[in-house]
BALOBA-1460 file (C-alpha; in Angstrom, 3 decimals):
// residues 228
<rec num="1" residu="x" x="11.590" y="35.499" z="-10.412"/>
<rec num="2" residu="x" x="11.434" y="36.331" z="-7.126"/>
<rec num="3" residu="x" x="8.521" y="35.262" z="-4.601"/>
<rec num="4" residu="x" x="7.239" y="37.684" z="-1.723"/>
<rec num="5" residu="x" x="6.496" y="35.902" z="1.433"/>
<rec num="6" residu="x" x="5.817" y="36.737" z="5.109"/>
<rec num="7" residu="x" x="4.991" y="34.818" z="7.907"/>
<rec num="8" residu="x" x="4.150" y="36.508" z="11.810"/>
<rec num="9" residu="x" x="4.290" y="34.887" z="15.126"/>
<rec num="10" residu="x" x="1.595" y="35.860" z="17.498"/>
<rec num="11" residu="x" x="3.458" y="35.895" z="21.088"/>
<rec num="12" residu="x" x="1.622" y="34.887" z="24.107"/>
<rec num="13" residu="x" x="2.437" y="38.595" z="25.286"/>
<rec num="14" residu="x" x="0.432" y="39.166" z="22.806"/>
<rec num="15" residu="x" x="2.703" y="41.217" z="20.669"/>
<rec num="16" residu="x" x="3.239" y="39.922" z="16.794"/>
<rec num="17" residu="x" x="6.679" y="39.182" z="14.925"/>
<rec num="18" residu="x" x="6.389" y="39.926" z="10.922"/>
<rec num="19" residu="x" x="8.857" y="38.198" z="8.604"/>
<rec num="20" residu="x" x="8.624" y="39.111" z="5.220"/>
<rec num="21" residu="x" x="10.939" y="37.533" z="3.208"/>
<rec num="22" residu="x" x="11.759" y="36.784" z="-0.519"/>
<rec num="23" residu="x" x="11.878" y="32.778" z="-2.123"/>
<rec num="24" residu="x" x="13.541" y="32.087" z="-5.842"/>
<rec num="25" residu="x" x="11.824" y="29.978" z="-7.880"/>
<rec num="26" residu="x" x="13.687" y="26.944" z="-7.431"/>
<rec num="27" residu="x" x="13.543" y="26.898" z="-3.668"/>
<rec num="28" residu="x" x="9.861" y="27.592" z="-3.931"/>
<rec num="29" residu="x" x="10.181" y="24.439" z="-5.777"/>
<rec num="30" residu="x" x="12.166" y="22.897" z="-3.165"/>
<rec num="31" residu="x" x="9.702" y="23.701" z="-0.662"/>
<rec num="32" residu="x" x="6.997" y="22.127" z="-2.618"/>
<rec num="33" residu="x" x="9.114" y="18.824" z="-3.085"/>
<rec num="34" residu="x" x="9.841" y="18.797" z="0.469"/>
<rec num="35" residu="x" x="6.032" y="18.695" z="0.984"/>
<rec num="36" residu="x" x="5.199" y="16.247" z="-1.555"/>
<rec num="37" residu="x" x="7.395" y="13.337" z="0.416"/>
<rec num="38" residu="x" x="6.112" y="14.884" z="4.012"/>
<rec num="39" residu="x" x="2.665" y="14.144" z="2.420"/>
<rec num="40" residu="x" x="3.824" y="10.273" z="1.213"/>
<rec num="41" residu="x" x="5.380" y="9.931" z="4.765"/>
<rec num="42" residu="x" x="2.159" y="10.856" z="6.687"/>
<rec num="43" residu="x" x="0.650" y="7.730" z="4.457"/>
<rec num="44" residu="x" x="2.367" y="5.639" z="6.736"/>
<rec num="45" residu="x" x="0.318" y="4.879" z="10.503"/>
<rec num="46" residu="x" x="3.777" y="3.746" z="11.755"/>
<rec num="47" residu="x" x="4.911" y="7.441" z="11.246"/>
<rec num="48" residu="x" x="1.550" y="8.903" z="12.101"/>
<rec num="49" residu="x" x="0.835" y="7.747" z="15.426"/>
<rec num="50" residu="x" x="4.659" y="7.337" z="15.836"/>
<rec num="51" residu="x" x="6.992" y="4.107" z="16.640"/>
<rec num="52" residu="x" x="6.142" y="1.647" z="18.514"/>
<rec num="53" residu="x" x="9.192" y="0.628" z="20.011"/>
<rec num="54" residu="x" x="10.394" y="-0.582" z="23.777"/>
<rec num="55" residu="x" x="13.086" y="-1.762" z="26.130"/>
<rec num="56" residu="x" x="13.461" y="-3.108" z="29.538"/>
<rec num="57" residu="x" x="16.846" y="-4.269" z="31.004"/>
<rec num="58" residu="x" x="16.713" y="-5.674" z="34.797"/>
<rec num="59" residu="x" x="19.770" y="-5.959" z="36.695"/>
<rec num="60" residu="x" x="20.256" y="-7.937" z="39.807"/>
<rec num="61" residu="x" x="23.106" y="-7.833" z="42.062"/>
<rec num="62" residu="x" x="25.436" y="-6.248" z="39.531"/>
<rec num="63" residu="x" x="24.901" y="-8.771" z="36.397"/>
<rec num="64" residu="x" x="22.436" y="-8.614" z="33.840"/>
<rec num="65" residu="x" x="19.271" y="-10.799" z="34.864"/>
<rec num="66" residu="x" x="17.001" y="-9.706" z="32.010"/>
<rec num="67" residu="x" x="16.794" y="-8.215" z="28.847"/>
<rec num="68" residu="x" x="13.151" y="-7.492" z="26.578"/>
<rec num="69" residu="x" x="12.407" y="-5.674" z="23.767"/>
<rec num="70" residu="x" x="9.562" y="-4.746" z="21.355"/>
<rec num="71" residu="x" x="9.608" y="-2.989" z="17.652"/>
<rec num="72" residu="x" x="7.386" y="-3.049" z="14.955"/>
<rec num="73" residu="x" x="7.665" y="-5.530" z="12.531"/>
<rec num="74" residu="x" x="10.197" y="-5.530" z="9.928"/>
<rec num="75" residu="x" x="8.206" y="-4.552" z="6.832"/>
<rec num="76" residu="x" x="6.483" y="-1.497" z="8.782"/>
<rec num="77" residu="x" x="10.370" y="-0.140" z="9.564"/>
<rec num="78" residu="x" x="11.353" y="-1.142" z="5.942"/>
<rec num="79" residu="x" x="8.654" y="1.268" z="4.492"/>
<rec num="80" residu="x" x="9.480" y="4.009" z="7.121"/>
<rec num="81" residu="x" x="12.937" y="4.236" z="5.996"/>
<rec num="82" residu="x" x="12.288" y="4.092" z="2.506"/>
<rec num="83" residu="x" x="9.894" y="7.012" z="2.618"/>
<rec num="84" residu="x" x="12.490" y="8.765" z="5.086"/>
<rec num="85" residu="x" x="15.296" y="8.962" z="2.588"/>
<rec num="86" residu="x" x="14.341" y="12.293" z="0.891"/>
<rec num="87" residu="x" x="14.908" y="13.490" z="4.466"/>
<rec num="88" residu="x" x="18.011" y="11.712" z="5.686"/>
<rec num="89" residu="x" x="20.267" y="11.526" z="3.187"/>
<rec num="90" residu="x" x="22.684" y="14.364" z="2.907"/>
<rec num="91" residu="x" x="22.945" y="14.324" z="-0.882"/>
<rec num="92" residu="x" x="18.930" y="14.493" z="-1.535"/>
<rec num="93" residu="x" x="17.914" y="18.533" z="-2.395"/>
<rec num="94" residu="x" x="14.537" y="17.822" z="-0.159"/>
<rec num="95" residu="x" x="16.984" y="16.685" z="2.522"/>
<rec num="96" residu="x" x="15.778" y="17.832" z="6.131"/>
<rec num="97" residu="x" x="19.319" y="19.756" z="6.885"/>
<rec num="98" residu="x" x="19.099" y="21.183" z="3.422"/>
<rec num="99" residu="x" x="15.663" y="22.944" z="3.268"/>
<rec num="100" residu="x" x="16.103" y="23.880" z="7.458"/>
<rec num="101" residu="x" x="19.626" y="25.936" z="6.232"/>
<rec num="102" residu="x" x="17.438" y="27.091" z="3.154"/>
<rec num="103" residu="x" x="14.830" y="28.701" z="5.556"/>
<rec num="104" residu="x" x="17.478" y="29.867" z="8.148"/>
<rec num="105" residu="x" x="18.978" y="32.342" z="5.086"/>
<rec num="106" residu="x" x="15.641" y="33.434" z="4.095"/>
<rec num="107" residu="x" x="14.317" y="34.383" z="7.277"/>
<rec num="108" residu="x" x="17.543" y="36.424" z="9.033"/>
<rec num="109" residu="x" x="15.301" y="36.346" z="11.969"/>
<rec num="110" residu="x" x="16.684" y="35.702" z="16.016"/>
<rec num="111" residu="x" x="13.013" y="34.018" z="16.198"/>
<rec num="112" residu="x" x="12.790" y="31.798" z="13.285"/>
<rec num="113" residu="x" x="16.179" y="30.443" z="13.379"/>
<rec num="114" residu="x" x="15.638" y="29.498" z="17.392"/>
<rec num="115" residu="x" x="12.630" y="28.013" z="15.823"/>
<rec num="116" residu="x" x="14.608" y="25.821" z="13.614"/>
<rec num="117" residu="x" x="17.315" y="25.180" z="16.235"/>
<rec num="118" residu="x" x="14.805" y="23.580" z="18.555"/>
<rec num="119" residu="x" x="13.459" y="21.406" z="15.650"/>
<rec num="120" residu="x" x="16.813" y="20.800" z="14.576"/>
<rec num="121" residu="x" x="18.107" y="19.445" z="17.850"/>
<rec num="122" residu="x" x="14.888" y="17.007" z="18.055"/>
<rec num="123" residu="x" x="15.815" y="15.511" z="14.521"/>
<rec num="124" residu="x" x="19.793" y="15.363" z="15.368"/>
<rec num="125" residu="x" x="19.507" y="13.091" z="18.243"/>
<rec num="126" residu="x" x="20.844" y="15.709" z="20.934"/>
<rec num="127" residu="x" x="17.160" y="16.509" z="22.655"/>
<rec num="128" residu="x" x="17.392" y="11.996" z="22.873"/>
<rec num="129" residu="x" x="21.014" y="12.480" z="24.734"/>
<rec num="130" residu="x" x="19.927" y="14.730" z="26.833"/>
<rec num="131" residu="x" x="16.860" y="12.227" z="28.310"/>
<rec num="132" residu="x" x="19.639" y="9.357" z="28.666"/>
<rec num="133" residu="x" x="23.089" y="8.631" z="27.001"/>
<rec num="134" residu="x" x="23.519" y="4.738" z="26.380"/>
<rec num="135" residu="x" x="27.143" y="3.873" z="25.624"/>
<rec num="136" residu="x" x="28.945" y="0.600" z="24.519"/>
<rec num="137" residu="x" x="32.843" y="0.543" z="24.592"/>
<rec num="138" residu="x" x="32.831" y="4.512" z="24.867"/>
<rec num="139" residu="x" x="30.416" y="4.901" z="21.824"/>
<rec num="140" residu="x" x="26.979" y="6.836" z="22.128"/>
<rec num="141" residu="x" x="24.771" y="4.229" z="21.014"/>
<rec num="142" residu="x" x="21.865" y="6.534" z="20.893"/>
<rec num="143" residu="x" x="23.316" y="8.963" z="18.500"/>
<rec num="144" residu="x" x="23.877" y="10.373" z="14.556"/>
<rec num="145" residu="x" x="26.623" y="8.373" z="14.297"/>
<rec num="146" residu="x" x="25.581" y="4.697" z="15.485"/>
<rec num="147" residu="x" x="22.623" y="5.533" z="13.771"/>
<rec num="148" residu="x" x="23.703" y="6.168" z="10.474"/>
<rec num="149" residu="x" x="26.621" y="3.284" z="10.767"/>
<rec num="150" residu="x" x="23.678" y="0.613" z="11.069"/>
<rec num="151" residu="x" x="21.069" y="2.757" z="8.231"/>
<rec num="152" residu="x" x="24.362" y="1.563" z="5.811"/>
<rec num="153" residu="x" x="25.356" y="-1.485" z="7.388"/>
<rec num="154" residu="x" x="21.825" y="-3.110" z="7.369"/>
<rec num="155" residu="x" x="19.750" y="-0.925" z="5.837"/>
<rec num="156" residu="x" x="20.489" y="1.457" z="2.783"/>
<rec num="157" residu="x" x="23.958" y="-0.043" z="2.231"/>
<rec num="158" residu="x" x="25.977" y="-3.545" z="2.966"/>
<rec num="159" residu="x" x="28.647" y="-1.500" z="4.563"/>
<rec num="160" residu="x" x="30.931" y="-4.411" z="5.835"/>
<rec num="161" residu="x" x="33.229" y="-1.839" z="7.796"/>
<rec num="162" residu="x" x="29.892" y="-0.302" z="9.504"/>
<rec num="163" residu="x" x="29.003" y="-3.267" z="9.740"/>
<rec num="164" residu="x" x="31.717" y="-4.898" z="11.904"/>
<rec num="165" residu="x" x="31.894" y="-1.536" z="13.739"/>
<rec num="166" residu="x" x="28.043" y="-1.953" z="14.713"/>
<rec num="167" residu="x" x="28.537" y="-5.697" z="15.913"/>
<rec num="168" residu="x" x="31.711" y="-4.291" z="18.190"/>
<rec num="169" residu="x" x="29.319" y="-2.732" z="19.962"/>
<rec num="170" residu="x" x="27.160" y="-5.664" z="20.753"/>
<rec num="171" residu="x" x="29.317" y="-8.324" z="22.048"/>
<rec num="172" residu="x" x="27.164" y="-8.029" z="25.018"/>
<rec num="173" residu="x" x="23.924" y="-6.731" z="24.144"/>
<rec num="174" residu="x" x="22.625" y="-8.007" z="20.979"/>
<rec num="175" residu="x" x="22.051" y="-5.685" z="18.339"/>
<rec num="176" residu="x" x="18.455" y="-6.196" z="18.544"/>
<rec num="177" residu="x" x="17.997" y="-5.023" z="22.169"/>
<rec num="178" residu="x" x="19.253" y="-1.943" z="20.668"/>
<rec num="179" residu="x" x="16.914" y="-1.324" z="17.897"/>
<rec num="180" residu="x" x="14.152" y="0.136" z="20.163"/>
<rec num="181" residu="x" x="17.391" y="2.867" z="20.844"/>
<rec num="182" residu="x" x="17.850" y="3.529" z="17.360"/>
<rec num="183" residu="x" x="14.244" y="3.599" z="16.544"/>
<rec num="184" residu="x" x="13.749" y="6.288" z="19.021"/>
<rec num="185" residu="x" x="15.988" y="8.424" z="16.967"/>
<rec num="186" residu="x" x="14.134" y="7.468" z="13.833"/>
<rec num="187" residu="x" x="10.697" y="8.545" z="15.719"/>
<rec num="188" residu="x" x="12.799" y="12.001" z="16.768"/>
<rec num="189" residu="x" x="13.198" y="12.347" z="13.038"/>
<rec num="190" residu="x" x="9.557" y="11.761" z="11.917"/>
<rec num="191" residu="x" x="8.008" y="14.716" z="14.675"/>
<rec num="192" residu="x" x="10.992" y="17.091" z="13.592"/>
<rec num="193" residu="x" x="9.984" y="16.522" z="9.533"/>
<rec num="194" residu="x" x="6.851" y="17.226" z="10.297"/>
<rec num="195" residu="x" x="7.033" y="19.779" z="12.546"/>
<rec num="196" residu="x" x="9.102" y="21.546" z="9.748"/>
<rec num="197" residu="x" x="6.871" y="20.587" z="6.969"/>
<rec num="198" residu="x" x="3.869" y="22.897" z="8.551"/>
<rec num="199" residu="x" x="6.289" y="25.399" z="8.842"/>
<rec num="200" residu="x" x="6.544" y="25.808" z="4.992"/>
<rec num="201" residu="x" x="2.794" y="25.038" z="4.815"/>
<rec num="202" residu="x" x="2.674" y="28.723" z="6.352"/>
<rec num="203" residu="x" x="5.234" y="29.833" z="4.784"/>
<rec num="204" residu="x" x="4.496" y="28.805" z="1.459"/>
<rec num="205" residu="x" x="0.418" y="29.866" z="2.101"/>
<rec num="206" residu="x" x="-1.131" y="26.667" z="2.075"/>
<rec num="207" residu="x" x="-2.069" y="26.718" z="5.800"/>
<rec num="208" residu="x" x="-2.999" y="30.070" z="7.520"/>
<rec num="209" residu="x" x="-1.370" y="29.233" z="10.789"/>
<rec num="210" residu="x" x="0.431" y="26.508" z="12.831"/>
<rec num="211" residu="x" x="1.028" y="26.172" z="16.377"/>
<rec num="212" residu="x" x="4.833" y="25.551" z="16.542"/>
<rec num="213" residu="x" x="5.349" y="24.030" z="20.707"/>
<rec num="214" residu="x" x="8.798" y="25.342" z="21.578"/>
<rec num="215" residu="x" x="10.796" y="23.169" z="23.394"/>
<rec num="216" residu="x" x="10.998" y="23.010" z="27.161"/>
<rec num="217" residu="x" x="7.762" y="25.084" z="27.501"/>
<rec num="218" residu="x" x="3.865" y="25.064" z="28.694"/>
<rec num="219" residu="x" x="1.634" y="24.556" z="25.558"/>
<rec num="220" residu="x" x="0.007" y="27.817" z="26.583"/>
<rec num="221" residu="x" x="3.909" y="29.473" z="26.014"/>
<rec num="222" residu="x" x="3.917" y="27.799" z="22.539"/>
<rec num="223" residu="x" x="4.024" y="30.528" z="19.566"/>
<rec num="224" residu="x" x="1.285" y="30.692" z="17.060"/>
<rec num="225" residu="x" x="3.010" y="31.031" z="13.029"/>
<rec num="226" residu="x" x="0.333" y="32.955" z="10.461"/>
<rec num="227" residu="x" x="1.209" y="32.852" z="6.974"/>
<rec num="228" residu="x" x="1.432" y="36.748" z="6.250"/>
């Protein structure tokens, strides 16, 4: 059975968007799961107050003089990534890509899906490229890719191929002068979960309103989302 929704955006012109739209029951459901493991991952303070992570490489006269970096520790990252899986992996039904496409057919709206392709770009690792593109051997370190090839070469999986493919890249730089890098994109991933999560919150009537901060704006250009 079908499920009437609507959400509006309040414009800073002051004009108002209404988006009614219509949810099955099993992506109602889908919504709801999504939810539950946003909930689980806001347990954790690492993804609360975000990732503490940091790198500093000094160069003098061409070579490499120094090299520092700070994460958090390793049991903190362990439990991050665990509770990030119903997000990240492609094959999970609560994955982030999944539910995003799942609203962008719901809501045939120019506004909502620019919504979802601003949010979409923080979680995909292009708004990271487009602060600063770190390469090794002609491979983005900081992107989908490199990130993935080291979540199943270290992480989820024992990948040995990803794995010799990740230490190609650090013949140079150790691997762990990059993890600050790849944690970045993790931290991209948390903000763009959540940021999507209070979406459906609105959507799905369980908050009356978010304030969704569009990207490359003021906060007083930001759009305010009602649930309808």
């Amino acid at each position: 059975m079908a499920r009437k929704v609507q959400i509006s955006v309040d414009r800073i012109d002051g004009t108002r968007l209404d988006m009614p739209s219509t949810l099955e029951d099993d992506e109602v459901v889908t919504l709801e799961e999504y939810l539950a493991c946003a909930d689980q991952l806001w347990e954790l303070e690492i993804a609360r107050v975000g990732v503490p992570a940091s790198f500093e490489l000094k160069v003098k006269d061409g070579q490499i003089e120094s090299i520092t970096s700070e994460v958090p520790p390793a049991a903190d990252i362990a439990a991050l990534l665990h509770r990030l899986r119903p997000f990240i992996l492609a094959d999970e039904r609560t994955s982030y890509s999944r539910v995003s496409s799942l609203l962008g057919k719901r809501f045939e709206y120019a506004h909502f899906r620019q919504l979802l392709k601003e949010q979409r770009q923080l979680f995909d690792s292009r708004n990271n490229q487009e602060l600063v593109r770190v390469t090794s051997n002609g491979t983005i370190i900081n992107s989908e890719q490199t990130l993935f090839d080291w979540l199943n070469a270290y992480e989820y999986h024992r990948d040995q191929e990803k794995r010799a493919k990740i230490e190609s890249l650090h013949r140079i730089i150790p691997l762990e002068h990059s993890m600050p890098i790849l944690l970045s994109l993790i931290g991209d991933k948390v903000q763009a979960i959540f940021q999507l999560a209070a979406l459906i919150a609105v959507v799905l009537g369980r908050e009356e309103s978010v304030q969704v901060v569009r990207r490359g704006s003021s906060r007083t250009d930001d759009d305010a989302v009602e649930s309808g």
